[in-house]
C-alpha positions in Angstrom: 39.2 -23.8 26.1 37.0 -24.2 23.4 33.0 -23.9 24.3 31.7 -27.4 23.7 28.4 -28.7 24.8 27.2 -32.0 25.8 23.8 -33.9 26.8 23.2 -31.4 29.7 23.5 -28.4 27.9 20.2 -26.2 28.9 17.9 -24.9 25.9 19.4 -21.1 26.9 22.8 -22.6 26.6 22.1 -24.1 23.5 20.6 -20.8 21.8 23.8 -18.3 23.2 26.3 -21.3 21.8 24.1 -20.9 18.6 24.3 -17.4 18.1 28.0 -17.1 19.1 28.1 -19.6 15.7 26.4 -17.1 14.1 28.2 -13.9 15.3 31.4 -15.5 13.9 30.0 -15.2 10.7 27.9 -12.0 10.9 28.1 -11.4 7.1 26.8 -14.7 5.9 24.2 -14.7 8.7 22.8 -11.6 8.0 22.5 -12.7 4.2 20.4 -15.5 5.4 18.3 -13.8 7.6 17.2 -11.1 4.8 17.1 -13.9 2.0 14.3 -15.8 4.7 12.5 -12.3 5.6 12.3 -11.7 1.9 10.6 -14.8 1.3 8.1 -14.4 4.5 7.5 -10.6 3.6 6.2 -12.1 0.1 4.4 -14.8 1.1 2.3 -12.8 3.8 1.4 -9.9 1.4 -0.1 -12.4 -1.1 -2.1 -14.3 1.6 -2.6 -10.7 2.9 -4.4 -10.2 -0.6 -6.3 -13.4 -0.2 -7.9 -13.0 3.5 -8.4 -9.6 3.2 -10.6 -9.5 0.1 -12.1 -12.6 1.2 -13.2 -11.5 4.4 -14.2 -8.1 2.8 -16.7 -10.2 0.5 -18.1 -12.5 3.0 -18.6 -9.3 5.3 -20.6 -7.6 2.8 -22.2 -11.4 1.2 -23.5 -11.4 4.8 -25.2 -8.3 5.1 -27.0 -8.0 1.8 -25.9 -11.5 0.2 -29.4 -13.0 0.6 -32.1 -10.3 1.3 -30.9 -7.5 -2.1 -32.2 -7.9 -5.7 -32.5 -5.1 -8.4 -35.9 -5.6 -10.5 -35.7 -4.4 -14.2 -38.3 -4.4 -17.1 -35.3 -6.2 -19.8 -35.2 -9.1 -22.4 -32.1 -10.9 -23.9 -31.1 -10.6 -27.2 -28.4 -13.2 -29.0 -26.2 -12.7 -32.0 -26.0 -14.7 -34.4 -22.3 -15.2 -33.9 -22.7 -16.2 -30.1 -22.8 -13.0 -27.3 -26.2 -11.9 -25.5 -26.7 -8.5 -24.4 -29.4 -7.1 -22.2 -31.7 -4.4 -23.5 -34.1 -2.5 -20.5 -36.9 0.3 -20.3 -37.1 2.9 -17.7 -40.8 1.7 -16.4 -41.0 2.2 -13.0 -42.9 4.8 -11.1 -42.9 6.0 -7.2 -46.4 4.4 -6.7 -45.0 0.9 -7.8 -42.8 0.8 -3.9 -46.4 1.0 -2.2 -47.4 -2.3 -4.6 -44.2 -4.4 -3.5 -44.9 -3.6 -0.5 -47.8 -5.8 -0.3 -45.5 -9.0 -0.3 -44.5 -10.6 2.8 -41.0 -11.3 1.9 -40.1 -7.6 0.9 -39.3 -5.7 3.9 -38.5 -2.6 1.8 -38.0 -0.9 -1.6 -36.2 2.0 -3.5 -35.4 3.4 -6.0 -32.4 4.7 -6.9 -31.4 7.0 -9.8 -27.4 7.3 -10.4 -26.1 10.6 -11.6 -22.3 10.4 -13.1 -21.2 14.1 -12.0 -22.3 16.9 -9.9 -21.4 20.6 -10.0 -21.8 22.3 -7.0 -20.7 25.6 -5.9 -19.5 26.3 -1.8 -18.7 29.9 -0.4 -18.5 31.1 -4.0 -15.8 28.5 -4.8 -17.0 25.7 -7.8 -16.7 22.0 -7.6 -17.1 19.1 -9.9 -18.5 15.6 -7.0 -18.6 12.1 -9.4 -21.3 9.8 -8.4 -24.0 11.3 -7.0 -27.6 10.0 -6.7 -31.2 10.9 -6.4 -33.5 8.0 -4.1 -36.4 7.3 -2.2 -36.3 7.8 1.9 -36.4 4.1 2.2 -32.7 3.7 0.6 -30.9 4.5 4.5 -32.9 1.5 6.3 -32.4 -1.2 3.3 -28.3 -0.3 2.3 -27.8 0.3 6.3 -26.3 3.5 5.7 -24.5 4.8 8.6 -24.5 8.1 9.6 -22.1 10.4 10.7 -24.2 13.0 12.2 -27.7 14.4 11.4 -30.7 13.1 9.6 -31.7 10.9 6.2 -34.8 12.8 4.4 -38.6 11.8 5.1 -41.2 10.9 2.5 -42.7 14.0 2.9 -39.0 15.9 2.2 -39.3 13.4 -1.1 -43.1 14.1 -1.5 -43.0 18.1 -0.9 -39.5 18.2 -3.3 -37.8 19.7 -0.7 -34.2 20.6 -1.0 -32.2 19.0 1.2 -28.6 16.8 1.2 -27.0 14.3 2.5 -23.2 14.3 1.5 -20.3 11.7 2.2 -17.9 12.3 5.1 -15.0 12.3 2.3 -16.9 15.4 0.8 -17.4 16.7 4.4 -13.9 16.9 5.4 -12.9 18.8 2.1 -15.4 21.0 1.3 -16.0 21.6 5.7 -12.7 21.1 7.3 -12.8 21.3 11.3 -16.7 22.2 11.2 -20.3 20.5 10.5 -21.7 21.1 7.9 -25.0 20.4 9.3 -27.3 23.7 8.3 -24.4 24.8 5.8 -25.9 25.1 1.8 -24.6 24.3 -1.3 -25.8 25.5 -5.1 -26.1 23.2 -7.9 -24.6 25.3 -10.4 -25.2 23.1 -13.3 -29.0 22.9 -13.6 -29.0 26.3 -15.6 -32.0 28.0 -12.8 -29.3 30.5 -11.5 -28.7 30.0 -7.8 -30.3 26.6 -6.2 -29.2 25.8 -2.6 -29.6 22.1 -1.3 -29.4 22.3 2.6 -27.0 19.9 3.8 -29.0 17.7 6.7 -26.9 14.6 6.9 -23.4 13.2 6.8 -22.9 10.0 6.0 -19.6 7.0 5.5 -19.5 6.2 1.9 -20.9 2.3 1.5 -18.3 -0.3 0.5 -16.8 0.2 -3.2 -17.7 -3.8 -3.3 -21.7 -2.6 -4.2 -20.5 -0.7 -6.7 -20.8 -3.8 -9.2 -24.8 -3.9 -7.9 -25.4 -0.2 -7.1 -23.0 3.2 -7.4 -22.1 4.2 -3.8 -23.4 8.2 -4.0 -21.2 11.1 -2.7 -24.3 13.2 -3.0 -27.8 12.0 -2.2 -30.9 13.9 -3.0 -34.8 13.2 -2.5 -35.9 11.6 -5.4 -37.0 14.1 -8.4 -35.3 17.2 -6.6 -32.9 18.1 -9.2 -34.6 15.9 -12.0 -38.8 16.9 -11.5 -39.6 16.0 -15.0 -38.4 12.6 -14.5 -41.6 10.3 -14.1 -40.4 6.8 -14.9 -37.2 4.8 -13.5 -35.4 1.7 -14.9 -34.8 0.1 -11.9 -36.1 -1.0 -8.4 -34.0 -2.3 -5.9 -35.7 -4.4 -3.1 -34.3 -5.7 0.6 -36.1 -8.8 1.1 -36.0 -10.9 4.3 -33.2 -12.9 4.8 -32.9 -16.1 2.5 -36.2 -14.9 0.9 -34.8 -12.9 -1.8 -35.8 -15.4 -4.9 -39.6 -15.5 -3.6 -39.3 -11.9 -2.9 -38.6 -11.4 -6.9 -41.8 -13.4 -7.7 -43.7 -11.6 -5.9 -42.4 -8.9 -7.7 -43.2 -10.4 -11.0 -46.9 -10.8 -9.8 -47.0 -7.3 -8.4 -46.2 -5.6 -11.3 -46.8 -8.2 -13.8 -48.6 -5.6 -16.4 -45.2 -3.7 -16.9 -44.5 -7.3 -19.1 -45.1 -6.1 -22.7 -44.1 -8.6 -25.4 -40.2 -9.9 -24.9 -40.0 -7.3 -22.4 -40.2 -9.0 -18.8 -39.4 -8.0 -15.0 -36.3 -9.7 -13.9 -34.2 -9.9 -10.7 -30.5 -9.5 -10.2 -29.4 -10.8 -7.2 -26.5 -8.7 -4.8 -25.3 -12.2 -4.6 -23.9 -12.8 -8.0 -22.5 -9.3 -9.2 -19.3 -9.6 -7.1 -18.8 -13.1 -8.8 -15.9 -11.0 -11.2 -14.2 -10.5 -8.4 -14.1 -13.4 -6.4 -12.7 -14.8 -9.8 -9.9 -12.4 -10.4 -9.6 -12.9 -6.3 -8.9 -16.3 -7.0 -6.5 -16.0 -10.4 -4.6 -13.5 -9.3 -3.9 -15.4 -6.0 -2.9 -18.5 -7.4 -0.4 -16.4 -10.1 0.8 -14.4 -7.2 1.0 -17.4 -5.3 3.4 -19.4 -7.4 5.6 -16.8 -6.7 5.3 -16.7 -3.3 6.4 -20.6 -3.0 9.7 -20.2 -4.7 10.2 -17.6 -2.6 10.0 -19.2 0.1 11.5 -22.2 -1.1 14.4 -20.2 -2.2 14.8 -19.3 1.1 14.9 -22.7 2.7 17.4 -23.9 -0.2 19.2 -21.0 1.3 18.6 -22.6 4.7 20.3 -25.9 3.4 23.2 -23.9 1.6 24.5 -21.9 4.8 23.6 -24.9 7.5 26.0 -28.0 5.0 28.6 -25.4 4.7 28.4 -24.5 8.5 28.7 -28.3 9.1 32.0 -28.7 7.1 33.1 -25.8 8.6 33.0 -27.2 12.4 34.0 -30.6 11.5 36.8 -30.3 14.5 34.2 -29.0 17.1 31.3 -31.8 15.8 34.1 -34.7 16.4 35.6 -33.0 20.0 32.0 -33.1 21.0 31.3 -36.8 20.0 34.6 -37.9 21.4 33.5 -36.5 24.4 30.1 -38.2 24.4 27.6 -36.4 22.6 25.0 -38.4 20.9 23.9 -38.6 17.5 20.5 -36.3 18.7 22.4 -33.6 20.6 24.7 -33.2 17.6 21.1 -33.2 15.4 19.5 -30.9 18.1 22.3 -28.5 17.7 22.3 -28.1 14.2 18.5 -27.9 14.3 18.9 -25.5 16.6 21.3 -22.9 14.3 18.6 -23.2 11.1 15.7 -22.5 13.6 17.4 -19.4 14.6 17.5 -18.3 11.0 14.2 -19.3 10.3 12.8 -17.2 13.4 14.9 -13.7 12.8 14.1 -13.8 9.0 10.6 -14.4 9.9 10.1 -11.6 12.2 12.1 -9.7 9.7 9.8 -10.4 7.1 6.6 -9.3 9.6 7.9 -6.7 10.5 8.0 -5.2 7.1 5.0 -6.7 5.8 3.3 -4.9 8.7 4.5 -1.6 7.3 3.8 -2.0 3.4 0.9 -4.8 3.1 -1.6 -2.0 3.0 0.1 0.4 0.2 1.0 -2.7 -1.6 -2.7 -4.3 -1.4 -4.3 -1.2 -3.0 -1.7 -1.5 -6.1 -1.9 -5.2 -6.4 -5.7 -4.6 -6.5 -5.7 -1.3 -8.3 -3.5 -2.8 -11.1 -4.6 -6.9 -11.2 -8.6 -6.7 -9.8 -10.5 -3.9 -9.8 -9.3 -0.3 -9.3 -11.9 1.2 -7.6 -11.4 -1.8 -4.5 -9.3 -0.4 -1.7 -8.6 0.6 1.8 -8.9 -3.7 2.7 -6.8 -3.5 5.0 -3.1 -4.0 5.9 -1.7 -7.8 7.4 -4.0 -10.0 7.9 -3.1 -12.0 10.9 -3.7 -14.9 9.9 -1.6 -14.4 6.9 1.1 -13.4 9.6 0.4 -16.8 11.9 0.9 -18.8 8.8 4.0 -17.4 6.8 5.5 -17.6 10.3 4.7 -21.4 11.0 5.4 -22.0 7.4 8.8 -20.7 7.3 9.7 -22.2 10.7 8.5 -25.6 9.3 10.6 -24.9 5.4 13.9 -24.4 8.3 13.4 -27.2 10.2 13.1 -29.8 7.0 15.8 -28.3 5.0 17.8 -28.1 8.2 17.6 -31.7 9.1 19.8 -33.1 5.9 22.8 -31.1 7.2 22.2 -32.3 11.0 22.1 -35.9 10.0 24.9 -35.4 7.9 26.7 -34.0 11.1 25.3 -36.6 13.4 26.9 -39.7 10.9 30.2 -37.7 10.8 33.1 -40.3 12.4 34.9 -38.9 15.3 38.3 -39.1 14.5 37.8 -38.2 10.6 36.1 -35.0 12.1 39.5 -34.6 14.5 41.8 -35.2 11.6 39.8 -32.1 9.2 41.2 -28.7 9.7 
């Protein structure tokens, strides 16, 4: 006796009749559910890609958004053609920090001295560290550098040229495996003075690769004039105002230290807020590129939807007439059809999760590698909202593209539906 239900089939009755449907065509079911989880796995990478780098750049907006502004002694120069490019002196001096001090909208000062490559030498063994950086001891409090274990250096460590190190824990863990380094030494091998060991008094987690637009994040940090001592004058100071102060802050700057203004030459202020502006562009143009993609995908996979659920229809003509001629309304015929593209829509979707939960994060770091900027990665892997909404989406795309084969099934006369084989 054929398996027919009417008005008082249950909702667990309805879903094993459904997937009986389906298990009578496992091939062509299966199809469908990867063609749907192909489209969700797409669309929740790319939104992935949005939310992630968005909430990256809010995170770190928030923290030093409104309070961080590098001062340097620059003018603007235009070519005739159309173009300006920024020309600056190296100025600043140590004793300026105790000037800005003076303003009661800078609650500290720094500066900070960026050194391409390092060549140090551990246990006899040599190495080559990019990006290190000499700074005053003010640089921990206003970048909120976290540390790992130890200590950041003093004033008088800066003052007294002493020679001690902070290092990153990504140098930690290769150059100290399974130990602290805390007390260990290592030898700058390329200042050409024969052996000069740096005690190592502090570990730290290397700062977002998002300041590296407004400041290089440092694998090494020395006290300022350590490995440099004939180094007098700076080109830049960087100052942490109070929050939603920063613009005063850089006036009171220009006040300050208004006799380093010589001719065209004048102090200016560039604000934390504006150097990640590139990438909140590309954020947004690669988004909307990648996203385009991501609607015909899923789009596809609804069409797909409508495809399998019309041909399904035909297909049980016999069993959507038995069921009328024994009383079944227009709705439970609608429900039941509903029901089948639901189904799809929820096992490709959880598909598609499933392996966007395993491959966002790889994927992420190539999309941004390749399309944004390089150095940007480790964001993160699904975001859950990108999850939450590929799933409603897709459940949505199922149900609307669903509903043209359940009407049609619902007008289907009885006896034409008996008579088709």
């Amino acid at each position: 006796m054929p398996y027919v239900l009417t008005e008082g089939g249950g909702r667990l009755e309805t879903l094993q009749f459904t997937l009986r449907i389906m298990g009578k065509r496992p091939l062509r079911s299966l199809l469908t559910i990867l063609q749907v989880g192909l489209g969700v796995w797409i669309v929740a990478v790319i939104l992935s890609l949005n939310l992630q780098a968005t909430d990256n750049l809010d995170a770190i907006n928030q923290t030093f958004g409104d309070s961080l502004a590098r001062i340097t002694i620059s003018k603007e120069e235009e070519f005739p053609g159309g173009g300006v490019v920024m020309s600056s002196v190296s100025d600043f001096r140590v004793s300026d920090l105790d000037k800005l001090m003076e303003s009661e909208y800078i609650n500290s000062a720094f500066i900070y001295q960026e050194q391409w490559q390092r060549n140090i030498v551990v246990d006899g063994i040599a190495y080559s560290v990019f990006q290190s950086a000499e700074t005053t001891a003010s640089y921990a409090q206003a970048m909120n550098l976290e540390l790992v274990e130890g200590h950041f250096f003093t004033t008088s460590d800066q003052r007294q040229k002493n020679r001690v190190v902070l290092i990153s824990d990504t140098i930690a863990d290769q150059l100290f495996p399974n130990q602290s380094p805390l007390g260990k030494t290592i030898d700058l091998a390329d200042l050409g003075e024969g052996k000069l060991e740096f005690e190592i008094i502090g570990v730290y987690k290397p700062q977002s690769p998002l300041l590296e637009l407004f400041i290089t994040p440092a694998h090494l940090i020395f006290p300022l004039g350590v490995t440099q001592p004939d180094l007098q004058t700076y080109p830049m100071i960087i100052i942490e105002a109070n929050p939603g102060q920063v613009y005063e802050a850089v006036l009171d700057v220009q006040v300050l230290l208004a006799e380093r203004s010589r001719g065209e030459m004048a102090i200016r202020g560039e604000y934390f807020k504006d150097s990640n502006y590139y990438i909140k562009e590309q954020i947004r143009m690669s988004t909307l590129f990648l996203g385009a993609f991501a609607f015909i995908a899923i789009l596809i996979s609804a069409i797909g939807i409508l495809s399998i659920m019309l041909v399904s229809v035909v297909e049980r003509s016999r069993e959507i007439g038995l069921r009328k001629a024994l009383g079944a309304s227009k709705s439970v015929i609608i429900r039941q059809v509903l029901n089948e593209s639901f189904v799809f829509s929820v096992l490709g979707a959880v598909l598609g999760l499933v392996v966007a939960t395993f491959t966002t994060e790889s994927l992420l770091d190539l999309l941004f590698a390749e399309m944004i900027y390089p150095k940007l990665s480790n964001l993160g892997g699904l975001h859950p909202q990108a999850a939450l909404v590929s799933f409603v989406v897709t459940l949505l795309m199922g149900l609307i593209f669903g509903f043209y084969p359940a009407l049609q099934a619902a007008k289907m006369p009885p006896v034409e539906a008996l008579r088709s084989s």
